[in-house]
DRENVO-444294 format. One record per residue: residue in one letter; residue number from 1; chain; x, y, z of N, C-alpha, C, O in turn. Coordinates in steps of 0.02 Angstrom, whole numbers, plus 32768, in hexadecimal, padded with zeros to 4 digits. Layout:
(A,NUM,A,(X,Y,Z),(X,Y,Z),(X,Y,Z),(X,Y,Z))
...
END
This chain:
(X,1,A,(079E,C813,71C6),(07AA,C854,71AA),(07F0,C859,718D),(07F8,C879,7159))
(X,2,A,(0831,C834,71B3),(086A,C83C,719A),(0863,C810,714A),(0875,C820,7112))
(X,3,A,(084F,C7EE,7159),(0853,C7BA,710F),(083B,C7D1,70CF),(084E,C7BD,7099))
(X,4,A,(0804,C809,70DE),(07D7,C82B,70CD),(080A,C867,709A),(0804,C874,705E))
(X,5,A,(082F,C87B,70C1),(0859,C8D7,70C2),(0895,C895,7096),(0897,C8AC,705D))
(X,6,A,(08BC,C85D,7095),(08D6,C84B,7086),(08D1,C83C,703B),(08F5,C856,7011))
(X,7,A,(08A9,C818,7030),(0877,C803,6FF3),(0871,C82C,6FC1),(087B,C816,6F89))
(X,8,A,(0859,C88E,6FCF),(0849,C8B5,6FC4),(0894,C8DC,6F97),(089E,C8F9,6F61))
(X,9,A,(08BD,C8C9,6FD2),(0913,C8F0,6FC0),(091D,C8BD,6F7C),(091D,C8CB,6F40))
(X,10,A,(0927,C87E,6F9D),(0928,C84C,6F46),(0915,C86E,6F06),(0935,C887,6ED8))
(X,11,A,(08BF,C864,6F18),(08A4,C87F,6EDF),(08B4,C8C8,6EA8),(08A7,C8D2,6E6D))
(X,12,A,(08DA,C8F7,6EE2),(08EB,C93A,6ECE),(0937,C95A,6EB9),(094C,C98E,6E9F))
(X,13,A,(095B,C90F,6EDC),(099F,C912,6ED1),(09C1,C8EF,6E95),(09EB,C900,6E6B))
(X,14,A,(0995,C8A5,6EA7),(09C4,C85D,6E86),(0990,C864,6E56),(099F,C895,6E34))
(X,15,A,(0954,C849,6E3F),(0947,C83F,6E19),(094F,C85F,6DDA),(0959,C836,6DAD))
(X,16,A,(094E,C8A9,6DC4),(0951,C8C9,6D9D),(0994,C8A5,6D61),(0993,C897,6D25))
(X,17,A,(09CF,C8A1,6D9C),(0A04,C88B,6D81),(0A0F,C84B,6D5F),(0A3B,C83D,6D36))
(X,18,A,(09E4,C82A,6D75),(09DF,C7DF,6D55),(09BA,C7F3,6D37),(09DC,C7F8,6D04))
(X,19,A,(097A,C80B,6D23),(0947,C80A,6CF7),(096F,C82D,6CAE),(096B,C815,6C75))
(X,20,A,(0996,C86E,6CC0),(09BD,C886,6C96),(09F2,C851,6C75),(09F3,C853,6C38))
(X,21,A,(0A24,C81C,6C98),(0A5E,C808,6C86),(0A36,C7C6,6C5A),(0A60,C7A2,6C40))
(X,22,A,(09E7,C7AD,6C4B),(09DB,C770,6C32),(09CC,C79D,6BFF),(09D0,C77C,6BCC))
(X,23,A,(09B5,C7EF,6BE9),(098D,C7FF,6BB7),(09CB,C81E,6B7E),(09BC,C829,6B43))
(X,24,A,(0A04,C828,6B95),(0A46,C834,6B79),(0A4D,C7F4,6B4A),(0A44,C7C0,6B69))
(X,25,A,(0A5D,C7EB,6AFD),(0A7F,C7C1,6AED),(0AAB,C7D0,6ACE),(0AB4,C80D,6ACE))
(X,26,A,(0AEC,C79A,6A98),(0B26,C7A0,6A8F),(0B0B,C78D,6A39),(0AEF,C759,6A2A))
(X,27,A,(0B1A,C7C0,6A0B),(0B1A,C7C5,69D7),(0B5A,C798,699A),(0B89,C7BF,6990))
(X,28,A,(0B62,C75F,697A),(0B98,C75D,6979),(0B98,C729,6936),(0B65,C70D,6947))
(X,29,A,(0BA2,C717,6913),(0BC7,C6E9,68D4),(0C06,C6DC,68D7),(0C34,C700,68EA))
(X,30,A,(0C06,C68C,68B8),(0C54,C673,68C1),(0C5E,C659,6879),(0C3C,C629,6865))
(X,31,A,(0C96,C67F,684A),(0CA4,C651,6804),(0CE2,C63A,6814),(0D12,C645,6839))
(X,32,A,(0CCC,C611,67E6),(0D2F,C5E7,67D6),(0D2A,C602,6795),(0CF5,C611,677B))
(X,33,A,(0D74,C60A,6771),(0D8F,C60E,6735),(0DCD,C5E5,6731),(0DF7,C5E7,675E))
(X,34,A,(0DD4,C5C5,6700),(0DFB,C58E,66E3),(0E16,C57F,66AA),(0DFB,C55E,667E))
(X,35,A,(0E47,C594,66A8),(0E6D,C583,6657),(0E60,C536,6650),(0E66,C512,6682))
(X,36,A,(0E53,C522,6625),(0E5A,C4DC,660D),(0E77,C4D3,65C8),(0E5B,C4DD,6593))
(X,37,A,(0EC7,C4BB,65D6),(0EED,C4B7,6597),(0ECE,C479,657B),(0ECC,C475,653D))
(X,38,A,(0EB2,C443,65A2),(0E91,C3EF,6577),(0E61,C408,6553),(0E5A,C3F2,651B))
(X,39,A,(0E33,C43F,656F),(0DFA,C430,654F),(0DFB,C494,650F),(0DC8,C4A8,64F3))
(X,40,A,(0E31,C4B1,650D),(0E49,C4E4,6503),(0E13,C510,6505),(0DFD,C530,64D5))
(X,41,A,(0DFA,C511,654D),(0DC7,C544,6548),(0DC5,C571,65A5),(0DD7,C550,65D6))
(X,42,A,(0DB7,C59D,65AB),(0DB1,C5C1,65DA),(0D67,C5A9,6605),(0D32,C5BE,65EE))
(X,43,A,(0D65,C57D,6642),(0D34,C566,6658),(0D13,C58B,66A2),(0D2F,C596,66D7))
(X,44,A,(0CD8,C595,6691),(0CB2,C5C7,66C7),(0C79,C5A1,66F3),(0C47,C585,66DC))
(X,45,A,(0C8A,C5A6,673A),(0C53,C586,675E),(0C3B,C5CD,678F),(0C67,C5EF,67A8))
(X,46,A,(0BF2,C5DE,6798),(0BF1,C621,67C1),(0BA4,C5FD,67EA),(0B71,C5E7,67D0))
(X,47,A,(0BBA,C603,6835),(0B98,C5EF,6870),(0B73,C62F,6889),(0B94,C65E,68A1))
(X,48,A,(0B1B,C633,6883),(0AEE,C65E,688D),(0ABF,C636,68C3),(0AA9,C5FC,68C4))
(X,49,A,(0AB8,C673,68F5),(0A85,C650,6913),(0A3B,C64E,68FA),(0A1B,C680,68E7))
(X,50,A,(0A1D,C5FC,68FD),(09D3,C60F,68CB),(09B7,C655,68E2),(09BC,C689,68C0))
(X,51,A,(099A,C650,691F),(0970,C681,6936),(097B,C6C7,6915),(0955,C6E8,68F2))
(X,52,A,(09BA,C6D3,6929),(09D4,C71B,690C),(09CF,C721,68A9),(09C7,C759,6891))
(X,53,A,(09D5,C6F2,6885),(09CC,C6FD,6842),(0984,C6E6,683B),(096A,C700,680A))
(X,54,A,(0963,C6C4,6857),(092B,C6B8,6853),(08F1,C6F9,6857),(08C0,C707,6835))
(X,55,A,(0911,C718,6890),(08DC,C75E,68A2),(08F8,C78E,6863),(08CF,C7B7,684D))
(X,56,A,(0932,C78C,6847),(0952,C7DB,681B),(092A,C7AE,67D6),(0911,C7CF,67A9))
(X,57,A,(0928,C76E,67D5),(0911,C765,6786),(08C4,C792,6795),(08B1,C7C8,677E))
(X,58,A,(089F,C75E,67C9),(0855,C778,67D3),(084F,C7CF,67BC),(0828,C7DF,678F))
(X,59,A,(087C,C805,67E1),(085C,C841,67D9),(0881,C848,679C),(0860,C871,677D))
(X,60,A,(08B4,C839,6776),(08CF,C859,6745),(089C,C83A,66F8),(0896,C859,66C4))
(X,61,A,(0881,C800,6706),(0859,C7CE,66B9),(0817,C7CD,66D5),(07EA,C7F4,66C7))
(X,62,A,(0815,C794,6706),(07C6,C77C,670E),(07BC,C759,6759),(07D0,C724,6770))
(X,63,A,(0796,C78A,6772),(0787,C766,67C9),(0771,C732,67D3),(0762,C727,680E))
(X,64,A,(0767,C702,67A8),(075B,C6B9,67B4),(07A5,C68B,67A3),(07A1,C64F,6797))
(X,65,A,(07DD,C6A8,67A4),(0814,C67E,677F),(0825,C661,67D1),(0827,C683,6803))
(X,66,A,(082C,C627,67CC),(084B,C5F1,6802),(0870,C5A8,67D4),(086D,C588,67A0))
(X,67,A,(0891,C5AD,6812),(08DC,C596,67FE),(08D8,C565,682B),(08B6,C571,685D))
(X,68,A,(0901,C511,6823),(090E,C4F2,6835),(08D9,C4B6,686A),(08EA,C48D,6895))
(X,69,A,(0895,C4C9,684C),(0855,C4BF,686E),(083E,C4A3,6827),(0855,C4B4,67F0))
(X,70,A,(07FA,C465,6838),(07C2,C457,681E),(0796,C492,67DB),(0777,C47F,67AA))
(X,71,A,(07A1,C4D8,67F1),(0787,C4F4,67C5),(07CD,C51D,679F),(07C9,C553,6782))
(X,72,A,(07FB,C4FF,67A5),(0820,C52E,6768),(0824,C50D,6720),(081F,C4D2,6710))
(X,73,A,(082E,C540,66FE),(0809,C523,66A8),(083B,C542,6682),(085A,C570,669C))
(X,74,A,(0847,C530,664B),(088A,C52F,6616),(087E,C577,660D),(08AB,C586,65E6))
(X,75,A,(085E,C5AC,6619),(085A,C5EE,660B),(087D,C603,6652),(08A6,C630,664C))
(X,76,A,(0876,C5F2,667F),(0894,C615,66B7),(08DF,C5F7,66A4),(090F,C61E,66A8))
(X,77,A,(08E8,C5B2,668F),(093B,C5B2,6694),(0969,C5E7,6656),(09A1,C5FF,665C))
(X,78,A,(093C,C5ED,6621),(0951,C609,65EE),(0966,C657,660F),(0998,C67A,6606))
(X,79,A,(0924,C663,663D),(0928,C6A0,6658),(097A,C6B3,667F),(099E,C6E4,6677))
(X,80,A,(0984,C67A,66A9),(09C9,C66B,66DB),(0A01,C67A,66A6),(0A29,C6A8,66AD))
(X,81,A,(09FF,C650,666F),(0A35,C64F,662E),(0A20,C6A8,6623),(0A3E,C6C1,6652))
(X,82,A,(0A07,C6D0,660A),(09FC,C708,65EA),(0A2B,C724,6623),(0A68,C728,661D))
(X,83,A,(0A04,C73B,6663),(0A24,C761,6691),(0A73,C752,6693),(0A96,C782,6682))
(X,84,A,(0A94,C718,66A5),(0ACD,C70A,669E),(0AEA,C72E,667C),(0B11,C759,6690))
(X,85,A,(0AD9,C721,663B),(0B09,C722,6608),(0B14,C767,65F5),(0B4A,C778,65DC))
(X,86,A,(0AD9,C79B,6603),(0AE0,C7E8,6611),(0AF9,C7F8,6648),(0AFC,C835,6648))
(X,87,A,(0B12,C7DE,6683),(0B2B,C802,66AC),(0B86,C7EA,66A9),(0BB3,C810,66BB))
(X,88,A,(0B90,C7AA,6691),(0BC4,C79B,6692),(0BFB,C7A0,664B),(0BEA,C780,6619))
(X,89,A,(0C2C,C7BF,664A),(0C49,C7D5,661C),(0C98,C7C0,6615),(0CB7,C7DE,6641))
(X,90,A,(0CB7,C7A3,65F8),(0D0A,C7A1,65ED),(0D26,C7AC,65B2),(0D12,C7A6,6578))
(X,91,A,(0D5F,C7C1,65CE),(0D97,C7E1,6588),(0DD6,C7B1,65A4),(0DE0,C7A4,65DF))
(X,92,A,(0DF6,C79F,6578),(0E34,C782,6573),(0E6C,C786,654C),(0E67,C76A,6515))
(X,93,A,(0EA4,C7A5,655A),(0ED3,C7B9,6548),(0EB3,C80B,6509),(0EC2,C81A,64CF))
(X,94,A,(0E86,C82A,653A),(0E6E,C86C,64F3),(0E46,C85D,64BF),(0E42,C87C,648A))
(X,95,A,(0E24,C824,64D3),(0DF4,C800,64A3),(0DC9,C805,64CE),(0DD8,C805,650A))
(X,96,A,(0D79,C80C,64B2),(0D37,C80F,64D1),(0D1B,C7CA,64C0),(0D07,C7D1,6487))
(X,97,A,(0D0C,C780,64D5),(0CE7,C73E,64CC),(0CA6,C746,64DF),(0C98,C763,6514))
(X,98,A,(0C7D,C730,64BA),(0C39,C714,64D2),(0C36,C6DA,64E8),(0C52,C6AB,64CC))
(X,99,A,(0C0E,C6D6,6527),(0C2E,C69E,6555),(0BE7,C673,653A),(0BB0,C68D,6534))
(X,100,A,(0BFA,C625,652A),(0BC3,C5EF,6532),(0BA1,C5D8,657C),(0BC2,C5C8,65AD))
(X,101,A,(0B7B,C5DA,657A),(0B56,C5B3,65B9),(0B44,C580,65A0),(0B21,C57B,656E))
(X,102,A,(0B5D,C551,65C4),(0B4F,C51C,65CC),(0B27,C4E3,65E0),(0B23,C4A9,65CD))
(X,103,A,(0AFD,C516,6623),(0AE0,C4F4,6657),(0AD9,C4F3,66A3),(0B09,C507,66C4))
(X,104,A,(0AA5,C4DE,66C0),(0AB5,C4EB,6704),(0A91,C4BF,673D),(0A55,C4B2,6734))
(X,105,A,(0AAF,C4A8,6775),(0A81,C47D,6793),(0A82,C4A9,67F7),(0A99,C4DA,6815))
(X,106,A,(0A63,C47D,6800),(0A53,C4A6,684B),(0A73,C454,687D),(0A66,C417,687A))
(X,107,A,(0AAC,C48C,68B2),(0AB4,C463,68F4),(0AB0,C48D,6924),(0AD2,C4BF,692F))
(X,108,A,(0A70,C46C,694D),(0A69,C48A,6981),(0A49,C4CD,6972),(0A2E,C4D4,693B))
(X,109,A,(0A48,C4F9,6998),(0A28,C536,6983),(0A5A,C57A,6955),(0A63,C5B5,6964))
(X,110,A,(0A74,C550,6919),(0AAC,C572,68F3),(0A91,C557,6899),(0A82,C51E,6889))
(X,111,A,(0A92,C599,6868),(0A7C,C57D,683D),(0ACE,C57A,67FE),(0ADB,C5A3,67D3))
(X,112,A,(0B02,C527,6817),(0B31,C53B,67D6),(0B2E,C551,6780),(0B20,C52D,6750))
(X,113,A,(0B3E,C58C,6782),(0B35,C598,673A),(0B79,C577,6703),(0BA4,C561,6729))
(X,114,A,(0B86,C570,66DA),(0BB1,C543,66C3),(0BBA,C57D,6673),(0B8E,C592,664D))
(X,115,A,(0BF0,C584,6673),(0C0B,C5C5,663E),(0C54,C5B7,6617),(0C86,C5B8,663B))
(X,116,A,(0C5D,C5AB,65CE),(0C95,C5A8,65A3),(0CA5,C5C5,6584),(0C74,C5DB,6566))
(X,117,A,(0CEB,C5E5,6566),(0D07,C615,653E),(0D36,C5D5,650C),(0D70,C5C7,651B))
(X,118,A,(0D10,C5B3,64CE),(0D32,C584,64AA),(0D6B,C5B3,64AA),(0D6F,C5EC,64C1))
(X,119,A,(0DA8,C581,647E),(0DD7,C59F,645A),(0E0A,C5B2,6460),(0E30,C5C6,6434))
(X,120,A,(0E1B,C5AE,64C9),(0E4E,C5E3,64DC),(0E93,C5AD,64F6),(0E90,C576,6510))
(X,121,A,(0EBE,C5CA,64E9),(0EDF,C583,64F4),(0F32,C5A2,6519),(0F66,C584,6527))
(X,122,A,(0F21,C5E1,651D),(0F44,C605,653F),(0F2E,C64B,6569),(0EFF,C667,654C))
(X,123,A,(0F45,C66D,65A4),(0F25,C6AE,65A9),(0F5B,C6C6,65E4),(0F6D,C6A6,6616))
(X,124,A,(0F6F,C703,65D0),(0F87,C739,6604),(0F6C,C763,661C),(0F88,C779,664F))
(X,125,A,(0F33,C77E,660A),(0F11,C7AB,661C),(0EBF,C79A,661F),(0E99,C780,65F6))
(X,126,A,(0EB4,C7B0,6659),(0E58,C796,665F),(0E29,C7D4,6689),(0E28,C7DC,66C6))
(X,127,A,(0E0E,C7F1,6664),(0DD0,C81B,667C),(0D9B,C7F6,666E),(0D88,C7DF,6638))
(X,128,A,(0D7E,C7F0,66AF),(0D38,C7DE,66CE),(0D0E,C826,66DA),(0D25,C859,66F3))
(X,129,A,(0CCF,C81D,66C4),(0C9A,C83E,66E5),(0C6D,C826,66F9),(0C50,C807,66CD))
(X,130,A,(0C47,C81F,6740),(0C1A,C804,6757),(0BF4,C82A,6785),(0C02,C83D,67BE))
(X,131,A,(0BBF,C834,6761),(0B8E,C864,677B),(0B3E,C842,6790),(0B08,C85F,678C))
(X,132,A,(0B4B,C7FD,67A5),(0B0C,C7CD,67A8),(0AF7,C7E7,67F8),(0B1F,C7FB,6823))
(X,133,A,(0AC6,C7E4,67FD),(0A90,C80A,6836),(0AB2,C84D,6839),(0A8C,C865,6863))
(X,134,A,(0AD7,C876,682E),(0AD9,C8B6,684A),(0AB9,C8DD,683E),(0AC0,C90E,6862))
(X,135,A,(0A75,C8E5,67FC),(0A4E,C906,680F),(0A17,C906,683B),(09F7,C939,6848))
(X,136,A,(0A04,C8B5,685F),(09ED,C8B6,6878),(09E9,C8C2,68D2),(09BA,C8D0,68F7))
(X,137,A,(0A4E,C8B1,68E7),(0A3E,C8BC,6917),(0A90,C8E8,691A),(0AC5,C8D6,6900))
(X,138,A,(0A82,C922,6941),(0AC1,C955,6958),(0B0A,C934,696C),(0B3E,C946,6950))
(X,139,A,(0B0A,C8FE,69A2),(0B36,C8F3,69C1),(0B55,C89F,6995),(0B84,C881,69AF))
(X,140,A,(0B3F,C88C,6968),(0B4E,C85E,6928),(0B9A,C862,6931),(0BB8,C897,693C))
(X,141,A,(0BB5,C82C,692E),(0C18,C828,692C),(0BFD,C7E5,6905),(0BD0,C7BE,6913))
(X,142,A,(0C34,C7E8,68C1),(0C3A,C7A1,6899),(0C8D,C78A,68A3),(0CB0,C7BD,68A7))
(X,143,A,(0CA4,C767,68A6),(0CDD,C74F,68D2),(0CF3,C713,6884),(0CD6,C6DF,6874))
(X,144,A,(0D2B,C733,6863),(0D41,C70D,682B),(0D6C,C6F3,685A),(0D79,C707,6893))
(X,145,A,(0D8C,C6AE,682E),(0DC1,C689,683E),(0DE9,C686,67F8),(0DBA,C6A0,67DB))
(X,146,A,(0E09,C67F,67D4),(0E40,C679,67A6),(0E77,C664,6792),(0EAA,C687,6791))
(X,147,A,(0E72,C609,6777),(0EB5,C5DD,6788),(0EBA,C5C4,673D),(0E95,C5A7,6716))
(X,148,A,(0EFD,C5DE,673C),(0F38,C5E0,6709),(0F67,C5AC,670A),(0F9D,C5C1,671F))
(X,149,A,(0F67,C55B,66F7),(0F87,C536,6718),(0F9E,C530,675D),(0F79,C508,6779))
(X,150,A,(0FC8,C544,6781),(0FD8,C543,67CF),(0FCF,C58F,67F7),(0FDE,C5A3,682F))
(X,151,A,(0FAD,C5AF,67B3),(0FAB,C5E5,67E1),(0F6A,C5F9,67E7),(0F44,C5FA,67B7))
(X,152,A,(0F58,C60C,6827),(0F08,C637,6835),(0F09,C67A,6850),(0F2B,C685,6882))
(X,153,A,(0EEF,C69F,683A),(0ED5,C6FC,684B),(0E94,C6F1,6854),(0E6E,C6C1,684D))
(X,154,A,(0E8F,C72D,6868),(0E38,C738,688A),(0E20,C784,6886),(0E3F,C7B8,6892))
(X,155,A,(0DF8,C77E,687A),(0DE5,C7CF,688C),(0D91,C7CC,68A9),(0D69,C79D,68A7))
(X,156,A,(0D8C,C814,68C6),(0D5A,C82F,68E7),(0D23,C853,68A8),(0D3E,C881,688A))
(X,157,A,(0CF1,C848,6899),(0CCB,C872,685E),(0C7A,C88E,68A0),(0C60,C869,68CB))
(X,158,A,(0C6E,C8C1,6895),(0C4D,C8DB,689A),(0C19,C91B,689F),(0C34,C940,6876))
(X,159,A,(0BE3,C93D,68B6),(0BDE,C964,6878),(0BED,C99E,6856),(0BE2,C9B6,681E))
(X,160,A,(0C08,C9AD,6885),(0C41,C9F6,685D),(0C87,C9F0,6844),(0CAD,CA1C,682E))
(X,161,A,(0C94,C998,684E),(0CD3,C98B,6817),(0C93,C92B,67FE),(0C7C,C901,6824))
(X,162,A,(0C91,C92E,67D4),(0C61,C8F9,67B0),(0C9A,C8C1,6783),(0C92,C88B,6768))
(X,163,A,(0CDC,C8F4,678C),(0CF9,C8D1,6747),(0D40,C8D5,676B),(0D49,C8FD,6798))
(X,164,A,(0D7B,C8A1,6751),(0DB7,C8A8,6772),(0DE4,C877,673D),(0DC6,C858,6711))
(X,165,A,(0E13,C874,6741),(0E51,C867,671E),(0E87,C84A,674D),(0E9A,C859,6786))
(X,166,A,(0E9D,C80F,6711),(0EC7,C7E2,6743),(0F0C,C7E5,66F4),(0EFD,C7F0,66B9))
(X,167,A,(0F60,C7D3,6716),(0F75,C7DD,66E8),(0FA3,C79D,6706),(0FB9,C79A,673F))
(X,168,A,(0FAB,C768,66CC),(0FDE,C72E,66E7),(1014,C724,66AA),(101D,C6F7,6682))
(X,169,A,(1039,C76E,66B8),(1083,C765,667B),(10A7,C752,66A4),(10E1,C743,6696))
END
């Protein structure tokens, strides 16, 4: 009977809390940004988890789009390139660029997107906007990085600030 009344307290106490703390997840993207005076261009790498762009392509284009699997097809990657390239936005020095994509490969359960701004061969000023999954999920943080020869800034983007500004005079 004690094991019984014991078992019972578990079930009504503990479990809830674990069942709750595995169904919680952590919303999150990681870019680098990179001056490159060799190659005079502004170089973009942005770390998505598949799952999470995988599900926002599905409801935002087409519920069969899969990523990084046997059935993904040059329309779903095109799809990955489209979304990107609408959610992600830069200005440099008061200039608006259209960013090239380049490409993208998958490590691990992360899909790298690969992003260039030819031409730039200097910059003091950098507004980023990155608004990739935030419509799909509330608690979305995209986490820039921003290195200027020896120097790196960072900022916090998410969805009630989407866009932020870094200044290296």
């Amino acid at each position: 009977m004690k094991s019984k009344t014991i078992f019972l307290a578990f079930l009504i106490l503990i479990a809830p809390v674990l069942i709750s703390s595995r169904a919680h997840k952590f919303y999150v993207s990681i870019t680098k940004v990179e001056l490159s005076e060799e190659a005079k261009s502004v170089q973009i790498i942005t770390k998505i988890f598949i799952d999470d762009i995988e599900a926002t392509l599905q409801k935002r284009y087409d519920p069969n789009v899969s990523l990084d699997t046997k059935k993904e097809t040059e329309a779903h990657v095109k799809l990955l390139e489209k979304y990107v390239l609408q959610k992600f936005k830069v200005e440099i020095d008061g200039v608006a660029y259209q960013l090239e994509y380049l490409g993208r490969e998958y490590e691990n359960d992360v899909v790298k997107c690969y992003l260039e701004v030819p031409g730039i061969t200097d910059l003091n000023k950098i507004e980023i906007e990155n608004s990739v999954l935030m419509d799909m999920f509330e608690e979305q943080q995209n986490i820039i990085h921003v290195k200027k020869g020896k120097t790196r800034k960072s900022l916090v983007l998410d969805k009630e600030h989407p866009k932020g500004m870094l200044n290296f005079d």
